[in-house]
C-alpha positions as CSV (number, residue, x, y, z in Angstrom):
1,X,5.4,-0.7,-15.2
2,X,3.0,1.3,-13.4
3,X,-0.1,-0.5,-12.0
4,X,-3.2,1.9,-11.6
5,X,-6.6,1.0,-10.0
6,X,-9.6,3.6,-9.7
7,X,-12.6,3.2,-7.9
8,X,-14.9,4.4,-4.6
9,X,-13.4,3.7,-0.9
10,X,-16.1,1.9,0.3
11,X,-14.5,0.7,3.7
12,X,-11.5,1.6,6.0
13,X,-10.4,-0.9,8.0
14,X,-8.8,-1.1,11.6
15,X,-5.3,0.2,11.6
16,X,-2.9,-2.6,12.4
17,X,0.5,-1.7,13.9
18,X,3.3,-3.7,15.3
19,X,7.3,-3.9,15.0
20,X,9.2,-6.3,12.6
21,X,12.2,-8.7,12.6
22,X,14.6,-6.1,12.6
23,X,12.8,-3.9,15.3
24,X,11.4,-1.5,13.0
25,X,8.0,-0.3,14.0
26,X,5.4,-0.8,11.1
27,X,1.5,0.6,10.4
28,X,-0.8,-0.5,8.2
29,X,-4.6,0.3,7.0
30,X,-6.6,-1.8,4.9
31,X,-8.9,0.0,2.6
32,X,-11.4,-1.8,0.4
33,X,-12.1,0.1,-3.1
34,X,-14.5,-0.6,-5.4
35,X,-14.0,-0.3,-8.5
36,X,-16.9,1.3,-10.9
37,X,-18.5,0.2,-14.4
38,X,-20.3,-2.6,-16.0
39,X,-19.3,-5.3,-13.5
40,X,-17.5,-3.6,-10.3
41,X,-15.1,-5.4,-7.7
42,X,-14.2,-5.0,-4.7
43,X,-10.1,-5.0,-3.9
44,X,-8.6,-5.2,-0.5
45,X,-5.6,-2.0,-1.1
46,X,-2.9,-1.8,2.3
47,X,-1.7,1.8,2.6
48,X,1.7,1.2,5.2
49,X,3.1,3.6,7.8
50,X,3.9,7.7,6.9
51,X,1.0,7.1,3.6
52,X,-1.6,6.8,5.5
53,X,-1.0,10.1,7.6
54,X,-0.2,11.5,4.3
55,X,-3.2,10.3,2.5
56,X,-6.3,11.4,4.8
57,X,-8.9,9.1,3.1
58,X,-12.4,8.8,3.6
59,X,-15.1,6.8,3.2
60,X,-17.1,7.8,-0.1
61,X,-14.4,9.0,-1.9
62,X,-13.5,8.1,-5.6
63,X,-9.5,8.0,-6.1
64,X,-6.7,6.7,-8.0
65,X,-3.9,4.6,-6.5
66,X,-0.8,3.6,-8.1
67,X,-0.1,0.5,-6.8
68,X,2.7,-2.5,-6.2
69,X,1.6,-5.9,-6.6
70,X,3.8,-9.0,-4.9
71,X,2.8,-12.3,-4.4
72,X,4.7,-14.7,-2.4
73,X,4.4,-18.4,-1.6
74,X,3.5,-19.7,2.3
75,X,3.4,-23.3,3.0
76,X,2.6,-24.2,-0.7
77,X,-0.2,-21.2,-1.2
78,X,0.5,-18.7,-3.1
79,X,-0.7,-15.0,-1.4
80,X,-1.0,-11.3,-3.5
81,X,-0.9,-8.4,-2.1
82,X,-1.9,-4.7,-3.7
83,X,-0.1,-1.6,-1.6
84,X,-0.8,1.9,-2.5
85,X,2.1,4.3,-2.8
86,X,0.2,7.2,-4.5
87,X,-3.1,8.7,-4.8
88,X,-5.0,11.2,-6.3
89,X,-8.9,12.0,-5.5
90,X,-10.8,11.9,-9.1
């Protein structure tokens, strides 16, 4: 199933980078998009490592990203996450 939000970019946040268990270096941008119509919200979307060269967004933009959705459980909390692995400017 493909998951599919739309919306404005209306903040992009500091790019975080580090390397992982296995010694892999990892990046990752936060964007927040807001979603338009009757009642809009505001979703935090992580674009990770070659997308966000590939991507180029800006602030002000109205796009599409397909997304994966995960949760997982930390200390009895229960954590979601929405990454972006497409896009296309609407």
């Amino acid at each position: 199933m493909e998951t599919k939000i739309s919306g404005v970019i209306r903040t992009i946040l500091p790019e975080q980078s580090g390397i992982s268990k296995n010694n892999n270096a990892w990046r990752r941008v936060d964007v927040i998009l807001e979603t338009e119509g009757s009642y809009p919200r505001k979703m935090c979307v992580g674009i990770r490592d070659a997308r966000i060269d590939e991507f180029r967004l800006n602030v002000g933009e109205r796009v599409e990203f397909s997304i994966d959705v995960e949760s997982r459980e930390y200390q009895g909390k229960w954590y979601t996450s929405l990454t972006a692995y497409r896009c296309n400017r609407i």
